[in-house]
VOPAGU-2260 file (C-alpha; in pm, 1 decimal, decimal comma):
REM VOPAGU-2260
SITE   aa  ch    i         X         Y         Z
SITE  UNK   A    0    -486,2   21151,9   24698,0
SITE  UNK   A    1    -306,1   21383,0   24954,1
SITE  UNK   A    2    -201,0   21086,9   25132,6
SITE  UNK   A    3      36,7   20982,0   24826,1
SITE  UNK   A    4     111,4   21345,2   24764,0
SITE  UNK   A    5     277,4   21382,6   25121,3
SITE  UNK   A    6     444,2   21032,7   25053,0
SITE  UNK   A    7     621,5   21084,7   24727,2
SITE  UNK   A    8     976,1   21115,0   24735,5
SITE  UNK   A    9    1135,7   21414,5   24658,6
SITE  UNK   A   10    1235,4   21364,9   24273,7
SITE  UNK   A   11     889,4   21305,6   24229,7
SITE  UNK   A   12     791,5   21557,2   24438,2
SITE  UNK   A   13    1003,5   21832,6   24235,7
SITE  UNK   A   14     862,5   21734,9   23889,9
SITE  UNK   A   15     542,6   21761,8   24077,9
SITE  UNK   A   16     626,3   22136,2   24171,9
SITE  UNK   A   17     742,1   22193,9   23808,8
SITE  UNK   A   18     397,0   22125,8   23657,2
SITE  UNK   A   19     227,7   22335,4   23926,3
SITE  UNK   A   20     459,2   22605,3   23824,1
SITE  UNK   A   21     396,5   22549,1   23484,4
SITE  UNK   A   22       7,5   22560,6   23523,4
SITE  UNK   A   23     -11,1   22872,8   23815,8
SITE  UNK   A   24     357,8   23039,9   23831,1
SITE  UNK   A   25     663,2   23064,3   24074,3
SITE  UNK   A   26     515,8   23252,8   24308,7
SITE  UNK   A   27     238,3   23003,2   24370,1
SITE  UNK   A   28     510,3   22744,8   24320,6
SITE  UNK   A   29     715,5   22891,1   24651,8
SITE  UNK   A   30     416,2   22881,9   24863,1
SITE  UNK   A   31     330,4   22530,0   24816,2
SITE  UNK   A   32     698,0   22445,5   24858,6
SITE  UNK   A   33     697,4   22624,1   25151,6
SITE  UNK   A   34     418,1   22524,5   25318,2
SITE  UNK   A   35     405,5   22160,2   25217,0
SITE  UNK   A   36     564,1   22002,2   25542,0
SITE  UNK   A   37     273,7   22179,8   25757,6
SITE  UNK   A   38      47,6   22027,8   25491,2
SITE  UNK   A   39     214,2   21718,8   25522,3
SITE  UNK   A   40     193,5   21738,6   26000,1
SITE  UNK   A   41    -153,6   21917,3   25988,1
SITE  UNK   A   42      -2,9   22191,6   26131,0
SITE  UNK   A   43    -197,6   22380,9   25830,5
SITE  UNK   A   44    -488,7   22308,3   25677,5
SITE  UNK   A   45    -454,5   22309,9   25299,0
SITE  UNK   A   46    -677,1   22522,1   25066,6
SITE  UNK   A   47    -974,4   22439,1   24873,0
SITE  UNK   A   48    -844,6   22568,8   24544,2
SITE  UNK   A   49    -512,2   22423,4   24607,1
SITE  UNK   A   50    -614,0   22073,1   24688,7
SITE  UNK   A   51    -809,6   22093,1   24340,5
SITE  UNK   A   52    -513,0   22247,5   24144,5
SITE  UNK   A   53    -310,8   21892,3   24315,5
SITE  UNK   A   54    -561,8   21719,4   24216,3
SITE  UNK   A   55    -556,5   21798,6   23878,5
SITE  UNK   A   56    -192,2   21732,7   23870,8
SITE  UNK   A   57     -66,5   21492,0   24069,1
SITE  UNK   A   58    -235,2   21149,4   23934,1
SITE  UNK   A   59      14,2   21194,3   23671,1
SITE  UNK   A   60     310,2   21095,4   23855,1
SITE  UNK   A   61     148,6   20826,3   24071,1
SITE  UNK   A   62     212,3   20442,2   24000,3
SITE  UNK   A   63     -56,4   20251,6   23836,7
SITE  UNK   A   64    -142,8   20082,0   24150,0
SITE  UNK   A   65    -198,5   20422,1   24313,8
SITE  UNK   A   66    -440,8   20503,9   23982,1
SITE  UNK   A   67    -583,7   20177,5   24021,7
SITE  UNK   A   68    -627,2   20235,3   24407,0
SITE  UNK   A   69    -819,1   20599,8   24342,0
SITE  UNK   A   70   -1010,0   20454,2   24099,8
SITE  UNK   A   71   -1127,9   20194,9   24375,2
SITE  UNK   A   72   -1213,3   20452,1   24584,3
SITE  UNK   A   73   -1411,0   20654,6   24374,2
SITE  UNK   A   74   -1586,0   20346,8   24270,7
SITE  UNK   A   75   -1649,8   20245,4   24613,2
SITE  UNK   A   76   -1768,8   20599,8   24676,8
SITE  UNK   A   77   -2016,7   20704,8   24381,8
SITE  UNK   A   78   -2142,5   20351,4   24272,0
SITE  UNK   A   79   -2539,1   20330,5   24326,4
SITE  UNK   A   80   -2580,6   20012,9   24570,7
SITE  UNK   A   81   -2880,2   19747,8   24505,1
SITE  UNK   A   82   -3051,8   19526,7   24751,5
SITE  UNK   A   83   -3234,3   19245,5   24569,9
SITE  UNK   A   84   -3462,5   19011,6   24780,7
SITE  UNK   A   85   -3572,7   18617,8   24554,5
SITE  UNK   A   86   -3808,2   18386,7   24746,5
SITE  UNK   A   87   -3734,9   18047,7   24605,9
SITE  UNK   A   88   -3909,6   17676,9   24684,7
SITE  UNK   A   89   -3881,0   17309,2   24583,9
SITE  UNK   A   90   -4173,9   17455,0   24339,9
SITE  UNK   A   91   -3988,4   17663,0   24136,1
SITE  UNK   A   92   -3777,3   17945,5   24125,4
SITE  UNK   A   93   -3389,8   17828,2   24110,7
SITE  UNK   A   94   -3283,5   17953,3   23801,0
SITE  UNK   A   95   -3444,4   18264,0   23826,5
SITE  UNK   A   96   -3284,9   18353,2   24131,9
SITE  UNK   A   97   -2928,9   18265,5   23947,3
SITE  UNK   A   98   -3025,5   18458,2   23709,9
SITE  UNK   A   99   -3112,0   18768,9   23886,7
SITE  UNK   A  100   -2751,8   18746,1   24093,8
SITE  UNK   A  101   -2559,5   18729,6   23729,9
SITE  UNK   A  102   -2748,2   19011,1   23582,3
SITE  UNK   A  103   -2638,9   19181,5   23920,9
SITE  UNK   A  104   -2261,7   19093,8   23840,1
SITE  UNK   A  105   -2268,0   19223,4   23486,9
SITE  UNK   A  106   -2476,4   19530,3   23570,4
SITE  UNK   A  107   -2052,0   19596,4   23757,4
SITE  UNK   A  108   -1948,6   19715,9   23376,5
SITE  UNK   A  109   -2261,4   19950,6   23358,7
SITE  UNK   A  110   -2197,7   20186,5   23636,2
SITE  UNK   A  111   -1949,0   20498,6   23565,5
SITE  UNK   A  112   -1838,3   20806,0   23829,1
SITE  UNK   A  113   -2058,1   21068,1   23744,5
SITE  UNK   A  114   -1959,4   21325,0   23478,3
SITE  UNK   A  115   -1946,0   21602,4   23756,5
SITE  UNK   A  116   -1687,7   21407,4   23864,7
SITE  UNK   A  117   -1504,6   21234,0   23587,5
SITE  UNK   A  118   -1467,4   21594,8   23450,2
SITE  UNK   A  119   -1242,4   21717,8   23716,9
SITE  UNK   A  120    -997,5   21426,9   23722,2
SITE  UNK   A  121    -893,0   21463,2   23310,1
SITE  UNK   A  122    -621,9   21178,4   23416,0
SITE  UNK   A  123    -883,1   20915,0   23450,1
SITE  UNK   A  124    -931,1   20967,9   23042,9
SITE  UNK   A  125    -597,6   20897,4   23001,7
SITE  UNK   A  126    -474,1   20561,1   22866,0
SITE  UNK   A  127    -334,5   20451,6   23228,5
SITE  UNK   A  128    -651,3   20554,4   23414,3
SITE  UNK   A  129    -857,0   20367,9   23158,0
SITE  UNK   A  130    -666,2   20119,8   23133,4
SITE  UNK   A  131    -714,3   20085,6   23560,7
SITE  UNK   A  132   -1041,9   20138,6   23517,7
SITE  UNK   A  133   -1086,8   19868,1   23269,6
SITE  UNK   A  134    -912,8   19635,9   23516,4
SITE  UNK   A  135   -1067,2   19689,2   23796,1
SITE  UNK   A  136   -1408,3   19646,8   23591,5
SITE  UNK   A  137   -1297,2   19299,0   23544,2
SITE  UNK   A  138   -1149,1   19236,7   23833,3
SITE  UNK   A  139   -1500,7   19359,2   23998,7
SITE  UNK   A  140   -1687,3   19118,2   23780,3
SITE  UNK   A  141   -1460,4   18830,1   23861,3
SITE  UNK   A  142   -1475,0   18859,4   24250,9
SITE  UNK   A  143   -1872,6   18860,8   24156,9
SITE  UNK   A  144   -1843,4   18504,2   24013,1
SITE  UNK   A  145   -1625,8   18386,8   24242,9
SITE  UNK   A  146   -1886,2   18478,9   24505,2
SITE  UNK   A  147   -2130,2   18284,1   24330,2
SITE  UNK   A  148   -1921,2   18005,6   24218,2
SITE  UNK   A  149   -2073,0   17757,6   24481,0
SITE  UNK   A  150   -2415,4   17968,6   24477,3
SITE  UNK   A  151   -2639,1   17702,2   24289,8
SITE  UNK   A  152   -2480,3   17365,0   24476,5
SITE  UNK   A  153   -2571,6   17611,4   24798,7
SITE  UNK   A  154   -2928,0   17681,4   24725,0
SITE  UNK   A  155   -2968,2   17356,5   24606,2
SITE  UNK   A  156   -2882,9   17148,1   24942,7
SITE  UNK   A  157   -3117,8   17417,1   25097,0
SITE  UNK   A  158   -3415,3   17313,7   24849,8
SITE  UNK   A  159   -3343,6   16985,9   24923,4
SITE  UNK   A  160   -3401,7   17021,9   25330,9
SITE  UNK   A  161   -3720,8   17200,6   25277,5
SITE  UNK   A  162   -3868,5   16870,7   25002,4
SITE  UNK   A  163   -3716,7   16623,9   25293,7
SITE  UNK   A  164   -3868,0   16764,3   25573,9
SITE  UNK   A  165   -4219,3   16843,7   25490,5
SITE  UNK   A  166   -4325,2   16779,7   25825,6
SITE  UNK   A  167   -4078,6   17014,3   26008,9
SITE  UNK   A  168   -4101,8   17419,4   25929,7
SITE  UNK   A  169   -3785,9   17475,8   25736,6
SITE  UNK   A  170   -3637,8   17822,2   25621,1
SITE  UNK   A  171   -3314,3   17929,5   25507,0
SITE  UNK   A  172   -3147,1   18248,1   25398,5
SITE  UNK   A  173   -2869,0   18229,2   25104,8
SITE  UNK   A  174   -2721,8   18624,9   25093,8
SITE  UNK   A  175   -2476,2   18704,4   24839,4
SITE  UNK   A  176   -2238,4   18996,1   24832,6
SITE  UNK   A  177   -2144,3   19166,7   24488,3
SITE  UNK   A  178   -1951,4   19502,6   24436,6
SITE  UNK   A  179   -2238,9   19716,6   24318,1
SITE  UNK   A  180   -2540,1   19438,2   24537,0
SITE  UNK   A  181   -2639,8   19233,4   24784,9
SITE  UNK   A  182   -2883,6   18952,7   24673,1
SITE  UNK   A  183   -3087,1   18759,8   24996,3
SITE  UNK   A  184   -3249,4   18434,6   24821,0
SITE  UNK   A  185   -3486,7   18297,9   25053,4
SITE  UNK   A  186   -3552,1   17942,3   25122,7
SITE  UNK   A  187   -3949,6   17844,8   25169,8
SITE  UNK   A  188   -4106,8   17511,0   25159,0
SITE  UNK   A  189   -4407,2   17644,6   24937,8
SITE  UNK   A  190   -4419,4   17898,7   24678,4
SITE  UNK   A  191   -4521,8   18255,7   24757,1
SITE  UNK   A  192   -4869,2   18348,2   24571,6
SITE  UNK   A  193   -4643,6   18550,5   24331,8
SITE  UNK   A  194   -4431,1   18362,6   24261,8
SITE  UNK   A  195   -4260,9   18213,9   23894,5
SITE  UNK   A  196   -4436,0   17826,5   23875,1
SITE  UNK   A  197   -4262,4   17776,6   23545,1
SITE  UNK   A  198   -4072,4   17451,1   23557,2
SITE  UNK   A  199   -3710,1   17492,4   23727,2
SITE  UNK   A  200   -3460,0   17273,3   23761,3
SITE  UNK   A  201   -3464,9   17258,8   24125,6
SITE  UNK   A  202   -3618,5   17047,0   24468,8
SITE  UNK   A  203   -3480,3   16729,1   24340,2
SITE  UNK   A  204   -3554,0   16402,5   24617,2
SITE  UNK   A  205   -3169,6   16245,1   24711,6
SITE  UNK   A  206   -3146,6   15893,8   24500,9
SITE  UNK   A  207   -3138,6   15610,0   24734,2
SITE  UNK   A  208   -2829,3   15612,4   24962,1
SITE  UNK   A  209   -2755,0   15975,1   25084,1
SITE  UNK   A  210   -2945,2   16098,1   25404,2
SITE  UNK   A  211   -3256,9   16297,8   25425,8
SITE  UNK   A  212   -3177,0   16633,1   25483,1
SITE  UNK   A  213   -2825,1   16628,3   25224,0
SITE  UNK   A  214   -2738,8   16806,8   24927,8
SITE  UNK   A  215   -2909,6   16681,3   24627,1
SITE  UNK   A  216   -2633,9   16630,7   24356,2
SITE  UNK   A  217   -2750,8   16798,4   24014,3
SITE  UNK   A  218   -2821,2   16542,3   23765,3
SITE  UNK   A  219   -2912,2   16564,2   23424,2
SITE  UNK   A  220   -2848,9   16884,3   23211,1
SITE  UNK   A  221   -2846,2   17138,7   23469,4
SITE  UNK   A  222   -2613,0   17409,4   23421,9
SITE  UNK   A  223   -2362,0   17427,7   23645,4
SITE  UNK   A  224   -2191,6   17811,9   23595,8
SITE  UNK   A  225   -1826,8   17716,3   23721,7
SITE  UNK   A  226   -1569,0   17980,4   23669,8
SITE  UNK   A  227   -1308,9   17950,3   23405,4
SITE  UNK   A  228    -983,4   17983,6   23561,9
SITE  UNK   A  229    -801,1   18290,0   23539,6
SITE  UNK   A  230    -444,5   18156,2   23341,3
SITE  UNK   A  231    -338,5   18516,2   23138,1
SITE  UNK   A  232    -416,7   18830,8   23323,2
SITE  UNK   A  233    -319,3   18962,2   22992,9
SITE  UNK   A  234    -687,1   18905,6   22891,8
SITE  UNK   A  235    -784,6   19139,3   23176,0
SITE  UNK   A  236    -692,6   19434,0   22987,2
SITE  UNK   A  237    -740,6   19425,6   22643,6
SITE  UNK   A  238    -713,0   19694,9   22386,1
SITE  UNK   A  239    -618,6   19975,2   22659,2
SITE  UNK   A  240    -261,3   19769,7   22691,3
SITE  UNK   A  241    -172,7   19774,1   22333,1
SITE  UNK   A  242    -164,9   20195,5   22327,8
SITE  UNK   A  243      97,8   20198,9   22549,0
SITE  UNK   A  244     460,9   20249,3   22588,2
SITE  UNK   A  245     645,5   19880,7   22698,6
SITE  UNK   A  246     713,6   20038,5   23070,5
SITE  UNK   A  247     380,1   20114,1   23130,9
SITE  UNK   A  248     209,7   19774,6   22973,7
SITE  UNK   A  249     479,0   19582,7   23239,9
SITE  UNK   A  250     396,8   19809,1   23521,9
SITE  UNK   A  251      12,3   19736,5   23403,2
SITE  UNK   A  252      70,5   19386,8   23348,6
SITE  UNK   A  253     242,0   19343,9   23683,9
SITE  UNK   A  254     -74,4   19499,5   23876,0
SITE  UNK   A  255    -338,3   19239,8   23642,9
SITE  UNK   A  256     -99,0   18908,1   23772,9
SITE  UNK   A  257    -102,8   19065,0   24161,7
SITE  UNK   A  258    -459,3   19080,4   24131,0
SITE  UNK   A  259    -534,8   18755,4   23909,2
SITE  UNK   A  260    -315,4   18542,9   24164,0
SITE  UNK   A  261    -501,7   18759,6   24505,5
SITE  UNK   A  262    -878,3   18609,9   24247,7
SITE  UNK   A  263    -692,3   18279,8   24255,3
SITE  UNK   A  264    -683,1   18296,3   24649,1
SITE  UNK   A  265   -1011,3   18382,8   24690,7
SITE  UNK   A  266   -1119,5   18133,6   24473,6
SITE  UNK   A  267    -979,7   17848,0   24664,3
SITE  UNK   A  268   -1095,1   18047,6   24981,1
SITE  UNK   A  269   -1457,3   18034,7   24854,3
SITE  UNK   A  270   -1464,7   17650,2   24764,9
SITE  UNK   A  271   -1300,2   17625,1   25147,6
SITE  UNK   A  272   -1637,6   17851,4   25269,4
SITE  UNK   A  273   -1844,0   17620,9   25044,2
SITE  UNK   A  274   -1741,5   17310,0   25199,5
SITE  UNK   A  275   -1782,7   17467,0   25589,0
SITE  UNK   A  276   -2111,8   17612,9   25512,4
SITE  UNK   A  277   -2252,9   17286,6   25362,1
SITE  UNK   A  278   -2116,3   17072,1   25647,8
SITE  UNK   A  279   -2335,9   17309,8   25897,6
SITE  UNK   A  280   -2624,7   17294,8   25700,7
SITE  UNK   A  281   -2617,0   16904,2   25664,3
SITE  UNK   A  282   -2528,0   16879,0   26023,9
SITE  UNK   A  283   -2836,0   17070,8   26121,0
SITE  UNK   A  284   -3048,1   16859,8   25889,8
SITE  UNK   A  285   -2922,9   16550,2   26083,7
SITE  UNK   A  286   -3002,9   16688,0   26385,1
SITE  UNK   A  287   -3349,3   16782,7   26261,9
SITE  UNK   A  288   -3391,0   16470,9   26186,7
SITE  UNK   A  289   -3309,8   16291,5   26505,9
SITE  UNK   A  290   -3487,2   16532,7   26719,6
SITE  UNK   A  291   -3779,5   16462,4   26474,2
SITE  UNK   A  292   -3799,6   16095,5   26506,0
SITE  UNK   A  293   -3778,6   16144,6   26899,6
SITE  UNK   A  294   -4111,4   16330,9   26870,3
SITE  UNK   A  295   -4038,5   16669,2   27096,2
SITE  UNK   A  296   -4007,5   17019,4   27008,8
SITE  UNK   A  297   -3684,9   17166,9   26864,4
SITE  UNK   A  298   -3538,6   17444,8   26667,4
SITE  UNK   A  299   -3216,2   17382,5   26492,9
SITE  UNK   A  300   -2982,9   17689,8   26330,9
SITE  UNK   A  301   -2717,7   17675,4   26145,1
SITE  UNK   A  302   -2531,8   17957,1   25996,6
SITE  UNK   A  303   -2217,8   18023,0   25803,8
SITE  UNK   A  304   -2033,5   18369,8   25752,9
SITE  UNK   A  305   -1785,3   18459,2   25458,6
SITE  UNK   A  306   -1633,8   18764,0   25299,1
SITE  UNK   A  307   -1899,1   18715,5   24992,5
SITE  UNK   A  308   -2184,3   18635,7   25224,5
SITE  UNK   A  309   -2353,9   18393,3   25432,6
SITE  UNK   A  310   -2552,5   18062,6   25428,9
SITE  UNK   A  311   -2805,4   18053,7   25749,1
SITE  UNK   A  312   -3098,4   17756,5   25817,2
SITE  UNK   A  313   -3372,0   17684,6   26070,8
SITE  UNK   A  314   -3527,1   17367,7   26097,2
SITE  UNK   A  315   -3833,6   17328,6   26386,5
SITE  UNK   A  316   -4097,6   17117,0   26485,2
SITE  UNK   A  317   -4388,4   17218,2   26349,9
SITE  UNK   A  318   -4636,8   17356,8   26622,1
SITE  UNK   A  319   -4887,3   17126,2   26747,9
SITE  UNK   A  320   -5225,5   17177,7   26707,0
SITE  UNK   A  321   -5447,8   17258,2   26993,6
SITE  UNK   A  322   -5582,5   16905,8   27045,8
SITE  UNK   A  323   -5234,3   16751,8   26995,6
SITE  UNK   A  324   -5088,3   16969,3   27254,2
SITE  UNK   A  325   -5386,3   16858,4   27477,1
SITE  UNK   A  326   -5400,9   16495,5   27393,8
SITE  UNK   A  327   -5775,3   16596,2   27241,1
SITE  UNK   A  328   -5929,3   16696,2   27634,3
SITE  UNK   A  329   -5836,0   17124,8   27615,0
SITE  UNK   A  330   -6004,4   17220,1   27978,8
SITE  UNK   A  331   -5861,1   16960,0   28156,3
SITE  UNK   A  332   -5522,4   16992,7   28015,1
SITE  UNK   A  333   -5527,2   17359,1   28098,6
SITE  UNK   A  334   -5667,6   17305,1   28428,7
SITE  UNK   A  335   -5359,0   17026,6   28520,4
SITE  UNK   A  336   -5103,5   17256,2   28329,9
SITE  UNK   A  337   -4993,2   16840,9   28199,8
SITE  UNK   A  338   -5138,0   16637,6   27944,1
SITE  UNK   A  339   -4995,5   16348,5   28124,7
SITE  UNK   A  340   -5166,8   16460,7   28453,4
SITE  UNK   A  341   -5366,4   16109,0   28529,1
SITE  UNK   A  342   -5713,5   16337,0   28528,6
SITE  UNK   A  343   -5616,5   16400,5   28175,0
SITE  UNK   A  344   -5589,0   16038,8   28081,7
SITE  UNK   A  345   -5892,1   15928,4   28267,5
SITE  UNK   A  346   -6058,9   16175,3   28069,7
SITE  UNK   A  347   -5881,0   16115,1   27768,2
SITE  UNK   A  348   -5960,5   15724,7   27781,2
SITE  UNK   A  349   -6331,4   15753,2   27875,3
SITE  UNK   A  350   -6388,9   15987,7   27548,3
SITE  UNK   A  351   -6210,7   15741,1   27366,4
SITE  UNK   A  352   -6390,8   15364,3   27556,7
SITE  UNK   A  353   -6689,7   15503,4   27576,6
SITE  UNK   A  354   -6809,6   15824,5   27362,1
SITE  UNK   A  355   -6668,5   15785,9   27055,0
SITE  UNK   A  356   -6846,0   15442,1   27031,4
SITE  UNK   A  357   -7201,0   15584,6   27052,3
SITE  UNK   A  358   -7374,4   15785,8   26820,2
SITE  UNK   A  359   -7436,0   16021,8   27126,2
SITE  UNK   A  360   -7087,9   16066,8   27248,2
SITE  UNK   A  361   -6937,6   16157,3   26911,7
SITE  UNK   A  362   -7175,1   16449,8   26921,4
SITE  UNK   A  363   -7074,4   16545,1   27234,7
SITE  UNK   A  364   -6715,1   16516,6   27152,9
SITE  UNK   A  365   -6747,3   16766,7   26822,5
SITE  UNK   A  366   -6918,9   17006,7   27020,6
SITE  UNK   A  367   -6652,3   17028,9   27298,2
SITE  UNK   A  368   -6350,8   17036,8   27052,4
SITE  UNK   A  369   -6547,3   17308,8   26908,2
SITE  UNK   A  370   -6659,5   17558,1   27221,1
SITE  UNK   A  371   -6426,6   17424,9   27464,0
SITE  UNK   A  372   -6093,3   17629,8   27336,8
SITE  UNK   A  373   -6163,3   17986,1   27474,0
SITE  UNK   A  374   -6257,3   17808,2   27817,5
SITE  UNK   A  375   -5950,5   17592,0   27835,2
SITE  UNK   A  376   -5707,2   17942,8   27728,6
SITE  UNK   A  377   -5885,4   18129,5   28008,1
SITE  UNK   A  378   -5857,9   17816,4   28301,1
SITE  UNK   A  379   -5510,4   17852,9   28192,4
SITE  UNK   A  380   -5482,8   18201,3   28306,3
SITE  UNK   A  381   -5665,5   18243,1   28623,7
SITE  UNK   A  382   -5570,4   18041,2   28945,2
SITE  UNK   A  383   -5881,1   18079,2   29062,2
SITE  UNK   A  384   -6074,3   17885,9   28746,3
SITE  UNK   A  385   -5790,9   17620,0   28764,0
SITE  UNK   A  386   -5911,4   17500,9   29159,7
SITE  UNK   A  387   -6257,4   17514,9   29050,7
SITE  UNK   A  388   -6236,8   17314,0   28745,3
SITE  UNK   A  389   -6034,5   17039,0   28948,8
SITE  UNK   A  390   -6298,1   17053,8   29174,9
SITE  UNK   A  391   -6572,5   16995,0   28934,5
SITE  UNK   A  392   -6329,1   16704,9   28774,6
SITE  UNK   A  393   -6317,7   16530,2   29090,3
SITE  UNK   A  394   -6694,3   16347,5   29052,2
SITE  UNK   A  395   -6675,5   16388,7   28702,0
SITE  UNK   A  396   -6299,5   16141,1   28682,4
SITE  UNK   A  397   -6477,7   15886,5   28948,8
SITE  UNK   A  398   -6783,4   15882,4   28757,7
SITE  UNK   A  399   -6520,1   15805,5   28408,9
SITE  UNK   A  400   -6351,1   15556,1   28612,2
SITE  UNK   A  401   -6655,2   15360,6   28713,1
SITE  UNK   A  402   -6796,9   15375,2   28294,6
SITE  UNK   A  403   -6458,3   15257,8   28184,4
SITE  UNK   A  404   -6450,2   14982,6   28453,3
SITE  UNK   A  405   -6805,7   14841,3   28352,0
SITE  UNK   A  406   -6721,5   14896,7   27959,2
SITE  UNK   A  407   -6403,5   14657,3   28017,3
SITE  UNK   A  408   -6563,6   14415,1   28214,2
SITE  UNK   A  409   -6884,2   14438,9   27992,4
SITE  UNK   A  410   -6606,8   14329,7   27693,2
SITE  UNK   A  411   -6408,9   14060,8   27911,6
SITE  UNK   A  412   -6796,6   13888,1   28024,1
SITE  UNK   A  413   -6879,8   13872,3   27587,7
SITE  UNK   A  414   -6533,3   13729,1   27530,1
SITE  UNK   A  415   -6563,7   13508,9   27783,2
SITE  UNK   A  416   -6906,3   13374,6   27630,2
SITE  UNK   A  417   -6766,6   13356,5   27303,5
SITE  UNK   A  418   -6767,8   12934,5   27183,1
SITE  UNK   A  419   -6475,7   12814,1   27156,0
């Protein structure tokens, strides 16, 4: 407010004075005059009673984009902010999360400046400030659906990663950015125990054709929330134009097409985010994919930033069990610090040639995968264990060798016997 005081010109400036006379008298009329280019440097600070006096007065010779840009402020100032946090999964829980973002956008309309507030500035009651604030309601609500205006192609591409790759640990993070919230929709492959399991609209396999990992293209009746385009600000306003004189509907009108073609832009600049964000997120998927099929461990991110909010994903290998990581022998694997080490697949081809074939060995092999873990984990972290468990290997491999060696032969002597 005192920042478009000190800019007004001085016509507007003198009517300015006038009402301030009018309302507290000359002589506090020639102080302000006097002192209103030290206001204006900073040379002097201005009074508390003063600055509310202006502030009673002056909104009513600002433009209606300087209402309209007060009203913004206060807005921005005294409206209660809401965090909202939706777990979704290819199980359920799509709509609901759409659901709970639009109630979020028309909750904008709901939200006044507090009476305290309201009743100092009497301007905001008049038709101009409701008129702004009627506006900007709209406007609000309109830069809320334009945030979401990609939101449920968005979630569903990231639904669609976590069906396709079932055998990688996929999560994802959708956050959306309202006036009045900000909604995080998380992406999970199962269905938190609290979840909705009510039939959604949502996890749908790609048909034949597109890659694992893509979006999958709604089909069917699902509702698709696109945005009407904006095509006669007009509408923006409503009832609060139609009590007004002709100058101050144009000047009002003027302000709804600025800020209808600045929606417009953002519009186009959110189907522009849209199409980055899902490029990323299929690119990752890809590369989840390859990395998958090669068999090692990986962790692929992608993430996307925009004025409205972000898209981010991480696909990874799912950790390998304890006898995967091993190749099924824990100790000696620990011992070798390789489950490649040849020890290892001595080991690892004895159990398999000759204990898993007798009664005896398989027995022998439960109860090592089932006592020989806390061993293995603390071989692994003492040097000391490690040399003395290769020692105690060495008979034990030539001893595996020699077993293996008369097991093969044993097999190569029957087929050798075998009529022909």
């Amino acid at each position: 407010m005192r920042r478009m005081f000190f800019a007004m010109d001085s016509f507007t400036l003198k009517m300015v004075f006038n009402r301030y006379e009018k309302e507290y008298g000359s002589g506090k009329r020639k102080y302000a005059e006097m002192t209103f280019e030290e206001w204006r440097s900073g040379r002097v600070q201005m009074g508390g009673e003063i600055s509310d006096r202006l502030v009673r007065i002056v909104p009513a010779f600002l433009t209606f984009d300087q209402k309209y840009e007060l009203i913004e402020k206060l807005w921005f100032k005294f409206r209660s902010k809401t965090t909202l946090d939706v777990t979704i999964s290819p199980e359920g829980g799509l709509d609901a999360a759409i659901e709970a973002v639009m109630a979020a956008i028309d909750a904008v309309g709901e939200q006044e400046i507090p009476p305290s507030v309201a009743d100092r500035l009497e301007w905001l009651a008049a038709d101009d400030g409701v008129a702004a604030q009627a506006l900007l309601e709209q406007i609000d609500k309109r830069k809320g659906e334009i945030a979401v205006q990609t939101l449920e192609s968005e979630l569903r591409q990231l639904l669609s990663i976590a069906e396709m790759h079932q055998d990688k640990s996929v999560s994802g993070t959708r956050t959306v950015r309202l006036p009045a919230a900000t909604v995080y929709i998380h992406v999970s492959q199962h269905a938190p125990p609290t979840a909705r399991r009510s039939a959604m609209s949502n996890g749908q396999v790609p048909p034949e054709g597109e890659k694992p990992g893509q979006l999958a293209r709604p089909q069917g009746n699902h509702p698709t929330r696109d945005l009407a385009p904006i095509q006669n600000p007009n509408d923006l306003l409503g009832e609060a134009l139609r009590r007004m004189s002709p100058q101050k509907q144009e000047e009002i009108v003027s302000k709804a097409t600025d800020e209808a073609l600045r929606l417009q832009v953002k519009q186009q600049e959110g189907k522009i985010d849209h199409e980055m964000a899902s490029s990323k997120v299929d690119s990752a998927a890809e590369a989840a994919n390859r990395l998958g099929h090669a068999g090692t461990e990986f962790e692929v991110k992608a993430e996307h930033r925009s004025e409205h909010g972000s898209v981010q994903v991480t696909v990874r290998s799912k950790k390998r069990s304890l006898s995967q990581q091993v190749g099924g022998c824990f100790v000696a694997t620990a011992c070798y610090g390789d489950e490649f080490h040849p020890t290892v697949v001595v080991l690892r081809e004895f159990r398999d040639t000759c204990l898993r074939v007798r009664p005896s060995g398989r027995a022998f092999v439960a109860w090592y995968y089932r006592n020989s873990r806390p061993y293995a984990r603390m071989i692994e972290d003492r040097a000391v264990l490690r040399l003395a468990t290769r020692l105690f290997f060495a008979p034990l491999v030539a001893f595996a060798k020699l077993a293996i060696w008369l097991d093969t032969t044993h097999h190569v002597q029957g087929d050798d016997q075998m009529p022909r």
